[in-house]
N, C-alpha and C positions, 0 to 999 in steps of 0.2 A: 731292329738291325742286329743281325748277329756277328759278333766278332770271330774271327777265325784267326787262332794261331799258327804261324806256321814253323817256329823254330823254338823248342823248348830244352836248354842242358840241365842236370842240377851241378852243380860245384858246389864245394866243398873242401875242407879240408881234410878230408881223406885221400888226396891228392896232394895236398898243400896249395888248390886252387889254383892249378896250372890248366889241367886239360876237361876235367868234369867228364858228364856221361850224357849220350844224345838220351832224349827221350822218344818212345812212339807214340804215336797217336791209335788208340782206338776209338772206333764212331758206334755211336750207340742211331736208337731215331732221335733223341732227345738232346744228347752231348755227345763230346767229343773230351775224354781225359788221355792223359800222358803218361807213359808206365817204362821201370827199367829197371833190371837187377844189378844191382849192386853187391861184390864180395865182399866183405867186409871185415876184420879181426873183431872180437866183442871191444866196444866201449863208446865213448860217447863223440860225438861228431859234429861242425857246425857246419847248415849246409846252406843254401840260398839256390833258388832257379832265376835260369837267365831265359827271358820268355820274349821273344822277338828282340835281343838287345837290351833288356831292361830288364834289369834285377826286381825280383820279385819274393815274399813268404808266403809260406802257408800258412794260412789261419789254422790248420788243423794240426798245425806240430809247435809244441812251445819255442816260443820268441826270446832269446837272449838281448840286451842290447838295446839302443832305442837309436832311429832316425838311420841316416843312411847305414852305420854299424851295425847295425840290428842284423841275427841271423837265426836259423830255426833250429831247432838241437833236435840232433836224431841217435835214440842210443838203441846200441845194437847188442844182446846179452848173448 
């Protein structure tokens, strides 16, 4: 069974987590990943995706924080 998402933002505080960034979907034959540009000043960032309603991390960006606080640091040089 394949799950399909259909609403992915990242938030963050680079906003102050007020409005975030949609993301798109592009489809491969095998997946389907989520992609957006972000302007951003250099420095470091906490960010979290909201993926159908539910706050979600990346395993592939480090993890600040633990359990619901937990957020993924994204730095920008």
């Amino acid at each position: 069974m394949e799950l399909e998402l259909q609403d992915v933002k990242v938030m963050g505080s680079f906003d102050g987590w007020i409005h975030g960034e949609q993301m798109s979907p592009e489809s491969t034959a095998s997946f389907t990943k989520f992609s957006t540009i972000l302007k951003l000043l250099p420095g470091r960032y906490e960010i979290k995706f909201l993926v159908d309603g539910e706050w979600r991390l990346s395993p592939d960006l480090h993890i600040l924080g633990e359990g619901p606080l937990a957020n993924n640091l994204l730095v920008v040089e």
